[in-house]
Backbone and ligand atoms as CSV (ligand in chain L), in Angstrom:
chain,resi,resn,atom,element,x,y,z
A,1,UNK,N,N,-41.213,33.749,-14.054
A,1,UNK,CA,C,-40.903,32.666,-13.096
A,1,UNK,C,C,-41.893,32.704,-11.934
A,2,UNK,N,N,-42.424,31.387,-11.667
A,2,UNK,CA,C,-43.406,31.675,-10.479
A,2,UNK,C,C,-42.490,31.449,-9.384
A,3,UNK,N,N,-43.563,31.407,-8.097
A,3,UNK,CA,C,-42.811,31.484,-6.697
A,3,UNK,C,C,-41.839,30.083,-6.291
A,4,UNK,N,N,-42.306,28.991,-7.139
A,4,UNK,CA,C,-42.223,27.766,-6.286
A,4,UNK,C,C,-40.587,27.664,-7.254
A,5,UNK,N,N,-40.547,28.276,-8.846
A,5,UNK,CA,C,-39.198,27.770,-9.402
A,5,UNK,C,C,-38.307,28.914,-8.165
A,6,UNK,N,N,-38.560,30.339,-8.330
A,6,UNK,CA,C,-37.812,31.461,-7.587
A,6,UNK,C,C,-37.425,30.891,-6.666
A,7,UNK,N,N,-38.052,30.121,-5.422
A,7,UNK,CA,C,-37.610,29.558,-4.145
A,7,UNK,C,C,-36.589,28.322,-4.989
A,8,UNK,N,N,-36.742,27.356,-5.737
A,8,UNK,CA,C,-36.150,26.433,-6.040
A,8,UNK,C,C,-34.641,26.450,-6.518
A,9,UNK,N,N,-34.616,28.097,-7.318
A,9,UNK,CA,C,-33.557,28.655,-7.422
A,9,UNK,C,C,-32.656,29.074,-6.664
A,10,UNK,N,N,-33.152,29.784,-5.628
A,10,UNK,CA,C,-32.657,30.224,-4.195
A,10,UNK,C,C,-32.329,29.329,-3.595
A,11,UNK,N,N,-32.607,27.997,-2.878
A,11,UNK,CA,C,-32.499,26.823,-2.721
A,11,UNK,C,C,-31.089,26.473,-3.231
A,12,UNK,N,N,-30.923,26.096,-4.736
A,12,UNK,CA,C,-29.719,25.848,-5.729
A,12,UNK,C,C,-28.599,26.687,-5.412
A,13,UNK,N,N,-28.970,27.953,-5.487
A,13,UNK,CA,C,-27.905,29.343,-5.409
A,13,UNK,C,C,-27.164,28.273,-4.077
A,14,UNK,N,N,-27.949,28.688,-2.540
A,14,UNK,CA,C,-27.669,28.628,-1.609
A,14,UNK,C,C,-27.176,27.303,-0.624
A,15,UNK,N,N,-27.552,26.119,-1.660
A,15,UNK,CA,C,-26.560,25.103,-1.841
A,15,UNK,C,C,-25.547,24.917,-2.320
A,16,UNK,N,N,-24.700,25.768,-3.244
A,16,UNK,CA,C,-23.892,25.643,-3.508
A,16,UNK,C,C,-23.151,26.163,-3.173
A,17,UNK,N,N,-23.407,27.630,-2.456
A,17,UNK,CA,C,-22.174,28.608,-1.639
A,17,UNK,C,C,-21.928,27.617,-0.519
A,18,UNK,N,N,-23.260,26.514,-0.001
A,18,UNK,CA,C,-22.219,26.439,0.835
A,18,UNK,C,C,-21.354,25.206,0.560
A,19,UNK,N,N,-21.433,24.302,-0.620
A,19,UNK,CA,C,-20.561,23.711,-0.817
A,19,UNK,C,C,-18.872,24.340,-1.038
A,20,UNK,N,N,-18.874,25.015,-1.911
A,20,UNK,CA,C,-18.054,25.755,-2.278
A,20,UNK,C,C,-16.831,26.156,-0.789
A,21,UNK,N,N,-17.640,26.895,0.567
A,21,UNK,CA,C,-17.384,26.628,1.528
A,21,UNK,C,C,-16.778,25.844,2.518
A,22,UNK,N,N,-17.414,24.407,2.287
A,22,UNK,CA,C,-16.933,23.796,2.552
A,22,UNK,C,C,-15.997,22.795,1.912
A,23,UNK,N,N,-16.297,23.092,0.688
A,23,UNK,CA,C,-14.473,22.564,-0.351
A,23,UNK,C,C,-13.365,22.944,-0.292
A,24,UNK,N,N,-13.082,24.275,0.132
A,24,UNK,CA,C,-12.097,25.236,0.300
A,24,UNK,C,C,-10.947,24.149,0.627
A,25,UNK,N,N,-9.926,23.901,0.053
A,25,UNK,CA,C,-9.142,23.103,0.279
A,25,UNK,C,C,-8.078,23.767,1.395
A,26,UNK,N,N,-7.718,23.157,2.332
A,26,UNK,CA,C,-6.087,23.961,3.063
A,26,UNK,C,C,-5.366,23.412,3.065
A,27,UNK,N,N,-4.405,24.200,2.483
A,27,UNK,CA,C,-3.129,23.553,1.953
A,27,UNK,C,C,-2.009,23.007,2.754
A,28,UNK,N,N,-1.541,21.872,2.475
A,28,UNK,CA,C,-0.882,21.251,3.884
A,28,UNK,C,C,0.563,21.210,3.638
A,29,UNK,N,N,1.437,21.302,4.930
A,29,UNK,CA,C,2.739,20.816,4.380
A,29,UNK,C,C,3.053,19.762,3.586
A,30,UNK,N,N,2.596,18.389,3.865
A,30,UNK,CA,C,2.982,17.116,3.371
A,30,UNK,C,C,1.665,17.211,2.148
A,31,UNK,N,N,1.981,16.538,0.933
A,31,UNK,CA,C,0.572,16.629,0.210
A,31,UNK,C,C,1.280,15.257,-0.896
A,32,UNK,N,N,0.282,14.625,-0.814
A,32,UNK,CA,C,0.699,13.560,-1.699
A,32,UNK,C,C,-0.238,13.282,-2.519
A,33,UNK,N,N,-0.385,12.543,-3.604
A,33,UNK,CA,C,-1.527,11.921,-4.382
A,33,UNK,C,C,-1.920,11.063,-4.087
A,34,UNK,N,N,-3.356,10.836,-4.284
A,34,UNK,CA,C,-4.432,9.434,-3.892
A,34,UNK,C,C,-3.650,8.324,-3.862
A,35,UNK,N,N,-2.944,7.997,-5.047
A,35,UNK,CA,C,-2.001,6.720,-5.537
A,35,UNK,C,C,-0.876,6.521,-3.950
A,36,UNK,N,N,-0.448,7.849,-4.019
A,36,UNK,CA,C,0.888,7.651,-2.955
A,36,UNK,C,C,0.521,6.928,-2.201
A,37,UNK,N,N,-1.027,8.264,-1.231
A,37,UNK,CA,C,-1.363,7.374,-0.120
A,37,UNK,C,C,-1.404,6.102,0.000
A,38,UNK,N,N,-1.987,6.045,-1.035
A,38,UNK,CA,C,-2.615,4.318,-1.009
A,38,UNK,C,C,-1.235,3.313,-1.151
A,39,UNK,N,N,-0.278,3.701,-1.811
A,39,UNK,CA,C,0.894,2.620,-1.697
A,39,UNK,C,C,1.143,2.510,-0.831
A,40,UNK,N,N,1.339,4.103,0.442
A,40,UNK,CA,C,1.983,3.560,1.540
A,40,UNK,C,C,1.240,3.140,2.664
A,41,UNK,N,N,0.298,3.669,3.011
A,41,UNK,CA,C,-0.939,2.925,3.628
A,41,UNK,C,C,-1.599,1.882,3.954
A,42,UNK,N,N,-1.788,0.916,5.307
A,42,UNK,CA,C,-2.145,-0.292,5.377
A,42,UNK,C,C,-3.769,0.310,4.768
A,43,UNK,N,N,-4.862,-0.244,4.514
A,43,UNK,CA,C,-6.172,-0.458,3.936
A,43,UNK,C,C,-6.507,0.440,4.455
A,44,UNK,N,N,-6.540,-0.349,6.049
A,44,UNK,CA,C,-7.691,0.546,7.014
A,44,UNK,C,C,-7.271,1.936,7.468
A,45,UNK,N,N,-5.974,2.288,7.520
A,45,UNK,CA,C,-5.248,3.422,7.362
A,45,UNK,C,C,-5.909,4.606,6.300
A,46,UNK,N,N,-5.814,4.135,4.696
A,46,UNK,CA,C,-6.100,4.550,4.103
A,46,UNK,C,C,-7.466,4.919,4.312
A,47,UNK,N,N,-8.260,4.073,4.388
A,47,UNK,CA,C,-9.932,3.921,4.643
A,47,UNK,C,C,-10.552,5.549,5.638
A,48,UNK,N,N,-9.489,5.576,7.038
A,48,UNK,CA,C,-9.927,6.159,7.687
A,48,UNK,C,C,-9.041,7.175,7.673
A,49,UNK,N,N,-7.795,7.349,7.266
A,49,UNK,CA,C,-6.938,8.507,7.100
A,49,UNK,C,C,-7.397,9.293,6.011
A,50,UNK,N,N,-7.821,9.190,4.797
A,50,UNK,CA,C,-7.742,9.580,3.184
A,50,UNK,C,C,-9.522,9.359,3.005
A,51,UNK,N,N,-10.061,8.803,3.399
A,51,UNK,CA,C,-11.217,8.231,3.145
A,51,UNK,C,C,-12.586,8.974,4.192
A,52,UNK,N,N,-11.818,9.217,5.494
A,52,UNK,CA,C,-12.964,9.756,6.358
A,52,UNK,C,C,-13.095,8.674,7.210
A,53,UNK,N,N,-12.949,6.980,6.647
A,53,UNK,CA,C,-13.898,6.605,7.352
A,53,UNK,C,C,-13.500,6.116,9.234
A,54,UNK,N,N,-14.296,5.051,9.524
A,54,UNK,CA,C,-14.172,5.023,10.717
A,54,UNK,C,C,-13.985,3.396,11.007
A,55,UNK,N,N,-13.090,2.929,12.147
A,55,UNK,CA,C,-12.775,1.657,12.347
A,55,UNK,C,C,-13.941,0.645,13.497
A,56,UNK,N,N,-13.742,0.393,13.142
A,56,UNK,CA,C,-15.277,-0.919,14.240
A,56,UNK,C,C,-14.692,-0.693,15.521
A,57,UNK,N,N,-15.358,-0.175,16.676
A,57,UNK,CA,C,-15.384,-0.101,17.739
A,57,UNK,C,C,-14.840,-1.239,18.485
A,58,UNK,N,N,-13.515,-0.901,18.817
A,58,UNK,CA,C,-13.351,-1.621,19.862
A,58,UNK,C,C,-12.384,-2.787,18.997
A,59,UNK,N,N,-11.768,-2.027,18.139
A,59,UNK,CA,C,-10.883,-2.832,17.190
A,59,UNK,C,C,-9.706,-2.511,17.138
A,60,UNK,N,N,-8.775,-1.555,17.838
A,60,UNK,CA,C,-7.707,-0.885,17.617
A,60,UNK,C,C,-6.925,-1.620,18.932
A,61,UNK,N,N,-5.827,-1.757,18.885
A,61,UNK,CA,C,-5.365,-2.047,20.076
A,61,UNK,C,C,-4.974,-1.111,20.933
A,62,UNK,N,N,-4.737,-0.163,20.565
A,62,UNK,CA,C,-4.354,1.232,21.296
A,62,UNK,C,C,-5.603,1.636,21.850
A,63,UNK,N,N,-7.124,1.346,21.958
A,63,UNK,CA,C,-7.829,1.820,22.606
A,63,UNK,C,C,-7.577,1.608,23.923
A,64,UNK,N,N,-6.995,0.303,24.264
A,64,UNK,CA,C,-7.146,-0.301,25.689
A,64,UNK,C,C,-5.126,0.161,25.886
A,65,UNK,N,N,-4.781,0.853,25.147
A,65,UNK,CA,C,-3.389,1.556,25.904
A,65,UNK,C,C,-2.965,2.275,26.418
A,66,UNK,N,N,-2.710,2.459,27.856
A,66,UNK,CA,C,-2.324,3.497,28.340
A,66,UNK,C,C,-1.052,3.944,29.389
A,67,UNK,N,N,0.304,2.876,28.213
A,67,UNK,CA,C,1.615,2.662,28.828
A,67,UNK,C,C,1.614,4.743,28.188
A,68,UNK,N,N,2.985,4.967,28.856
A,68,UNK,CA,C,3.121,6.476,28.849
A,68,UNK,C,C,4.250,6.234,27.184
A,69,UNK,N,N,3.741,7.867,26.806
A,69,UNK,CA,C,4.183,7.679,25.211
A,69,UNK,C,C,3.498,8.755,24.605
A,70,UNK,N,N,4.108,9.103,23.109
A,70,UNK,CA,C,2.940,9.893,22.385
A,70,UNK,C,C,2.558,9.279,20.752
A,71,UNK,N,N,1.545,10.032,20.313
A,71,UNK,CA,C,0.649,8.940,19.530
A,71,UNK,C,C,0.881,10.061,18.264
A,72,UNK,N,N,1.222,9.440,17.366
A,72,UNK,CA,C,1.483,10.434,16.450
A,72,UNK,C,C,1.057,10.094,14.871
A,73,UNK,N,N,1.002,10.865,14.156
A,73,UNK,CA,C,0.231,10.128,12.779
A,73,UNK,C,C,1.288,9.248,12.321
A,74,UNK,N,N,-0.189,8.237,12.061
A,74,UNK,CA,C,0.190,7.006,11.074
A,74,UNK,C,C,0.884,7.373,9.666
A,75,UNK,N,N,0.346,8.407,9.180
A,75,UNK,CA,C,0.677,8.646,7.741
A,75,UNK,C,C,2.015,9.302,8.075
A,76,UNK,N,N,2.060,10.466,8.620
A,76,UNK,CA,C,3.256,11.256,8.538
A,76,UNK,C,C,3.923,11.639,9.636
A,77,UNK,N,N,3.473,11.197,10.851
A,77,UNK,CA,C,4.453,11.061,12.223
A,77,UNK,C,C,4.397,12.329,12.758
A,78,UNK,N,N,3.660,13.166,12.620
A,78,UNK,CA,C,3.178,14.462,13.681
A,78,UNK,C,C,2.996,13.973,14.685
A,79,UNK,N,N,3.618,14.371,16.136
A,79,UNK,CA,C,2.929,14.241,17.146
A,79,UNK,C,C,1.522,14.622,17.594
A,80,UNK,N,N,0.765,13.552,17.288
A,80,UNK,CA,C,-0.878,14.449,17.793
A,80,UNK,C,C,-1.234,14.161,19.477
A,81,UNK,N,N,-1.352,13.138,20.054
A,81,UNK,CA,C,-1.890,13.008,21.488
A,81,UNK,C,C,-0.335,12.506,22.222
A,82,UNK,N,N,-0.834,12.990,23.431
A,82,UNK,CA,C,0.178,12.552,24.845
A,82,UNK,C,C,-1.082,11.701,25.697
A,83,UNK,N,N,0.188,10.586,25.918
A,83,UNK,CA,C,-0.369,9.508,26.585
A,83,UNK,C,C,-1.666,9.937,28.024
A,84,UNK,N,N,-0.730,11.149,28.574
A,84,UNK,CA,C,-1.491,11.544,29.488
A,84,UNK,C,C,-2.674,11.972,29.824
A,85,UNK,N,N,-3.101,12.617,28.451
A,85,UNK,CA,C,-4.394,13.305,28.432
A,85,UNK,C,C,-5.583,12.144,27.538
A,86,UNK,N,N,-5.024,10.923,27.713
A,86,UNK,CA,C,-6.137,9.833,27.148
A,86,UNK,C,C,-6.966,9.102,28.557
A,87,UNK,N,N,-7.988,8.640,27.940
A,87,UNK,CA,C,-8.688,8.647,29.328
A,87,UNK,C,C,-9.777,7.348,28.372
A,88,UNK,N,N,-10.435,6.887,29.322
A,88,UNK,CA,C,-11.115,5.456,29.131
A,88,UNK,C,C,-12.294,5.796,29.111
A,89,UNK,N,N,-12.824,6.176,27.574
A,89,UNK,CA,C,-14.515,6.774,27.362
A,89,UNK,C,C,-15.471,5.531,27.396
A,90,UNK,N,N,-15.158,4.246,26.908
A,90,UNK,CA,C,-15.583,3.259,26.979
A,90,UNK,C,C,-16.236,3.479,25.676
A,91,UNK,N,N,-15.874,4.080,24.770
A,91,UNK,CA,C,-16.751,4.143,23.679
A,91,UNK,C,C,-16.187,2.867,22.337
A,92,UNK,N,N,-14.510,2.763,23.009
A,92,UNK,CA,C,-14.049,1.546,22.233
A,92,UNK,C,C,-12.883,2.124,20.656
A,93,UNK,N,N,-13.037,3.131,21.071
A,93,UNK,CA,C,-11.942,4.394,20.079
A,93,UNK,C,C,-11.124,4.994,21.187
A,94,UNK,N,N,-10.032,4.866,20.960
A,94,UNK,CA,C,-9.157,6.083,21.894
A,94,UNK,C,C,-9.472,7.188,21.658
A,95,UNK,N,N,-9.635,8.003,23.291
A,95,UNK,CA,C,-10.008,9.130,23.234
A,95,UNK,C,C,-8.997,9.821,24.367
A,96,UNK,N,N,-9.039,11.164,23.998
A,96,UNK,CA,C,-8.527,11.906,24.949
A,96,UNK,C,C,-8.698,12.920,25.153
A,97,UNK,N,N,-8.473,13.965,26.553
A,97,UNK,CA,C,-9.026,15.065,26.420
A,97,UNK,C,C,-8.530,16.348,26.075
A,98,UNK,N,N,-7.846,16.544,25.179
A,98,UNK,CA,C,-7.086,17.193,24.300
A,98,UNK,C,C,-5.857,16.672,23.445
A,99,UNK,N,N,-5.567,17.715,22.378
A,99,UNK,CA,C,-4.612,17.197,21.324
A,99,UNK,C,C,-3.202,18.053,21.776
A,100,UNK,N,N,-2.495,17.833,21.264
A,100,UNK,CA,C,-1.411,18.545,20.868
A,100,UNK,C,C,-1.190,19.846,20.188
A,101,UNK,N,N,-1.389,21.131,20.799
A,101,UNK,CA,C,-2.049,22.258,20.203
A,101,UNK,C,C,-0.913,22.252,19.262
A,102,UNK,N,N,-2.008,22.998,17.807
A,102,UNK,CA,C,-1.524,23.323,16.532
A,102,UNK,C,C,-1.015,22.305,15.437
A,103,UNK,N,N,-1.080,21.327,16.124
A,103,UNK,CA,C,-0.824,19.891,15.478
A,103,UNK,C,C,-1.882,19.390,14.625
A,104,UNK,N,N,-3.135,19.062,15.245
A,104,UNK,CA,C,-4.364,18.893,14.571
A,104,UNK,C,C,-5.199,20.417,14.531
A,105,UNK,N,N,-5.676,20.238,13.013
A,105,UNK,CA,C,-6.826,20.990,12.953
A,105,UNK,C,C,-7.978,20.594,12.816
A,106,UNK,N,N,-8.999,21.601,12.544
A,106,UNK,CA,C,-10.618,21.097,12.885
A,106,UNK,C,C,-11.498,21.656,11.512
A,107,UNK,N,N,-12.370,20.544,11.332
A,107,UNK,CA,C,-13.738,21.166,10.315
A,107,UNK,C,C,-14.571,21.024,10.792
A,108,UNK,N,N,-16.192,21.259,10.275
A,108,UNK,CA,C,-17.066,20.554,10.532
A,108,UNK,C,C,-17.442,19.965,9.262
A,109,UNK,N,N,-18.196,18.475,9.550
A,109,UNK,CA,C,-18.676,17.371,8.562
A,109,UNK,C,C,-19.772,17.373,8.844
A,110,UNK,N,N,-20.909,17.012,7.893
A,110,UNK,CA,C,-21.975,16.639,8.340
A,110,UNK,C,C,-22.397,15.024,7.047
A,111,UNK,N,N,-21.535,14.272,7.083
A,111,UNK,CA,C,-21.578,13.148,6.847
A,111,UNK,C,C,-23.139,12.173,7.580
A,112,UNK,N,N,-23.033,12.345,8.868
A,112,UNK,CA,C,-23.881,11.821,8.940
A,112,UNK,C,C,-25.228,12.466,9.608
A,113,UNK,N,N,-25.307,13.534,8.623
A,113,UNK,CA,C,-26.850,14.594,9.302
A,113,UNK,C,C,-26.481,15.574,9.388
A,114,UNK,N,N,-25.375,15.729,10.659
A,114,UNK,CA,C,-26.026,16.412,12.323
A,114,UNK,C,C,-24.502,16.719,11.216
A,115,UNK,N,N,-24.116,18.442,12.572
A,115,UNK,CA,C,-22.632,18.802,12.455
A,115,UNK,C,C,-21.832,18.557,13.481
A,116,UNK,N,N,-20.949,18.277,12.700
A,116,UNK,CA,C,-19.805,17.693,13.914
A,116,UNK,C,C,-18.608,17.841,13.554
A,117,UNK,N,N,-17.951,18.299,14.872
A,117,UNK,CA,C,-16.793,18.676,14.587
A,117,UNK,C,C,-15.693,18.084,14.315
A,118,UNK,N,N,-15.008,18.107,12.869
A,118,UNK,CA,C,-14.554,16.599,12.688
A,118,UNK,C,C,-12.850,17.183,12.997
A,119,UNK,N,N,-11.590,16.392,12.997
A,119,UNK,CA,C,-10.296,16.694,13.260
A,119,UNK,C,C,-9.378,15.772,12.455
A,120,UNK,N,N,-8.352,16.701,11.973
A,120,UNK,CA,C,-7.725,15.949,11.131
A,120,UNK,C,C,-6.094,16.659,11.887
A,121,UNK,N,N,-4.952,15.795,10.977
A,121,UNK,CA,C,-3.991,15.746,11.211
A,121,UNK,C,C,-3.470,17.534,10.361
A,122,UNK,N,N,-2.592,18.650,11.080
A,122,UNK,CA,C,-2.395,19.741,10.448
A,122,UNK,C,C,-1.530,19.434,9.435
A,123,UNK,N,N,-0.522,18.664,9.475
A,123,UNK,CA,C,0.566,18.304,8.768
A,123,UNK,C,C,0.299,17.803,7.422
A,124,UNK,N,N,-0.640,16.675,7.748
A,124,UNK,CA,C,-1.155,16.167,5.857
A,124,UNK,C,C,-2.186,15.936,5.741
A,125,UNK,N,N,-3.321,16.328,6.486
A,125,UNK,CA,C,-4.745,16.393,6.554
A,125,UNK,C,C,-5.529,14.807,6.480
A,126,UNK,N,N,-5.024,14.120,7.261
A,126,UNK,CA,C,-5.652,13.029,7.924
A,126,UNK,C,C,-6.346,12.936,8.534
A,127,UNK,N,N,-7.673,12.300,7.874
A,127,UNK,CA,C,-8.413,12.527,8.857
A,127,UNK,C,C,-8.503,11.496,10.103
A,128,UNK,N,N,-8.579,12.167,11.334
A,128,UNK,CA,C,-8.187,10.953,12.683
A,128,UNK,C,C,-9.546,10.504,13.192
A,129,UNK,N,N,-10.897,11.503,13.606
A,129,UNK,CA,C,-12.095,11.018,14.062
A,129,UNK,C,C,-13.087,12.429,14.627
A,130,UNK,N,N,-13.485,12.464,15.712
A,130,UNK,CA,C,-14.037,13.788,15.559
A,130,UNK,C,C,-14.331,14.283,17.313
A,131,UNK,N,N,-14.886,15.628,17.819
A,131,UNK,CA,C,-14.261,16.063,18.750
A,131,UNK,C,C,-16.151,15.989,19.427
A,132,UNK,N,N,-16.409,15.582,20.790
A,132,UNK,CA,C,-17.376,15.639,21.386
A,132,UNK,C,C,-17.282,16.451,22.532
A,133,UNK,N,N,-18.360,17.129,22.827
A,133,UNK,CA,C,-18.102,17.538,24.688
A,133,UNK,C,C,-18.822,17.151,25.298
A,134,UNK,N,N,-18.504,15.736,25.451
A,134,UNK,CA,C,-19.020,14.771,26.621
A,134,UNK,C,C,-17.998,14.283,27.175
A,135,UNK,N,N,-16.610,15.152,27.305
A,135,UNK,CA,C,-15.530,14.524,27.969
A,135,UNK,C,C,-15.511,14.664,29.385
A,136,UNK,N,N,-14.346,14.193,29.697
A,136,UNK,CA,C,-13.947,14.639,31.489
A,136,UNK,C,C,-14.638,16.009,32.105
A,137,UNK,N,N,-15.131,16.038,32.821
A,137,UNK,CA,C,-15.719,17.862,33.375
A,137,UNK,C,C,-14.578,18.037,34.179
A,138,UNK,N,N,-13.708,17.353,34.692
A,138,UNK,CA,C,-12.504,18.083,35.710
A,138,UNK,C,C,-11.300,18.343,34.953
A,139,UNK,N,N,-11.289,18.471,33.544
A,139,UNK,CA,C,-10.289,18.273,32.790
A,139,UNK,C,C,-11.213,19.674,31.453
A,140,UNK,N,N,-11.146,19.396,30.576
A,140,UNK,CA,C,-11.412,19.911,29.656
A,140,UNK,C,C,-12.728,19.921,28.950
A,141,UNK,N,N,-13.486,18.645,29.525
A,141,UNK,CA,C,-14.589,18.459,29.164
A,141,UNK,C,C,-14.724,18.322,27.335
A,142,UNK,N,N,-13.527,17.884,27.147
A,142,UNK,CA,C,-13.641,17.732,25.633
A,142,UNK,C,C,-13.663,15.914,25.052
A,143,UNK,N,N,-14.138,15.004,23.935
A,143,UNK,CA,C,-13.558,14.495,23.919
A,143,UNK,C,C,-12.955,13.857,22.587
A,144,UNK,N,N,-12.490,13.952,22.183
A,144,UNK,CA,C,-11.466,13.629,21.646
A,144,UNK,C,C,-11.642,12.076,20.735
A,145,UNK,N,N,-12.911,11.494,20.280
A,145,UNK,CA,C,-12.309,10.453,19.642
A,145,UNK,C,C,-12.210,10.069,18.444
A,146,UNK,N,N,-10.868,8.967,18.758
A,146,UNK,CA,C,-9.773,8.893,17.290
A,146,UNK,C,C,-9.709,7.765,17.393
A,147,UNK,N,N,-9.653,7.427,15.809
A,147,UNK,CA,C,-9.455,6.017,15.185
A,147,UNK,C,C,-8.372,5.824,15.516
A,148,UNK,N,N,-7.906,4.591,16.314
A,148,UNK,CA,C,-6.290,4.135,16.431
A,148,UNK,C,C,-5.438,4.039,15.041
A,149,UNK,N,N,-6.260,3.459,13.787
A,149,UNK,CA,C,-5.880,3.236,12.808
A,149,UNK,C,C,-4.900,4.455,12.471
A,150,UNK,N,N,-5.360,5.511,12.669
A,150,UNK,CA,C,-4.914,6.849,12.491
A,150,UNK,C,C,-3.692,7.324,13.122
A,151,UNK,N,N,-3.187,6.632,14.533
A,151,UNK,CA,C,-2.009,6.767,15.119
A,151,UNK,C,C,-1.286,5.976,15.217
A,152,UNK,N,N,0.098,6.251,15.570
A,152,UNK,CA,C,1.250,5.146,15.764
A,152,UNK,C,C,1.541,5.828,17.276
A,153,UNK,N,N,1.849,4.482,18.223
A,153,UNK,CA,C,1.970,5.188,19.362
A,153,UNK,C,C,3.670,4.785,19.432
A,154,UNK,N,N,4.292,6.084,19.949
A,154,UNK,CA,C,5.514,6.145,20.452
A,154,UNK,C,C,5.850,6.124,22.008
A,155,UNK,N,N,6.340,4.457,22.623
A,155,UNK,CA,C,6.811,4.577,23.759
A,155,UNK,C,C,7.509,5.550,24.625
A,156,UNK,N,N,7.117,6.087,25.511
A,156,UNK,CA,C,8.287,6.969,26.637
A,156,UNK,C,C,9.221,6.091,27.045
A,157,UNK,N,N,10.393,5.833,26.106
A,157,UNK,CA,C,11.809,5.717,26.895
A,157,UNK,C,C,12.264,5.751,28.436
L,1,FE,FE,FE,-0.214,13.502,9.315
């Protein structure tokens, strides 16, 4: 074998550990099949809950909400955000500067390049949007943005 297959091999090897890596499935309380989701799921729900993907900026109505309440998954009603810690990024996605600890968990994606830290729902692994630190500096400096599609917001009584 010359040098250029040996590296090409190494290359292969070392693409695939880290797929493998990052397949690692975690196993969730709620777990349903593709089909389920999709029956119970409006589109764009599905799209961006089950799918990854992401909703057009500035399309959710909950971006521009900030009556008091908590926001909890669309799919399976975990409480993920409190009204309080949402804040007006202007990016046109609700964002906030923290979650609901232990509620959501975190991966990284590199969907588009770069890595980023993406966040999903702990309960049935929804995915909601992904975590920046370009948030508030007097707060957490985190931020937090999530597809509305992804939450149902629950009024404070
Ligand atoms: Fe969920």
């Amino acid at each position: 074998m010359n040098h250029k297959n040996l590296i090409l091999v190494i290359v292969f090897v070392l693409l695939n550990a880290c797929k493998t890596e990052a397949q690692k499935e975690e196993s969730f309380k709620i777990q349903k099949t593709d089909a389920e989701w999709k029956a119970e799921l409006t589109d764009l729900q599905y799209y961006v809950l089950r799918k990854q993907g992401t909703e057009r900026a500035f399309s959710s109505p909950l971006d521009k909400n900030y009556s008091p309440g908590t926001y909890v998954c669309a799919a399976c009603s975990t409480p993920l955000f409190k009204s309080e810690h949402k804040f007006n990024s202007g990016s046109g996605w609700p964002s906030f500067d923290r979650e609901i600890e232990g509620n959501v968990a975190f991966s990284v994606d590199y969907n588009i390049g770069v890595a980023r830290t993406e966040e999903h729902c702990a309960t049935c692994g929804g995915h909601l949007g992904h975590v920046f630190n370009d948030g508030p500096r007097k707060t957490t400096g985190k931020r937090h943005c999530i597809n509305g599609a992804a939450l149902k917001f629950i009024p404070k009584k």
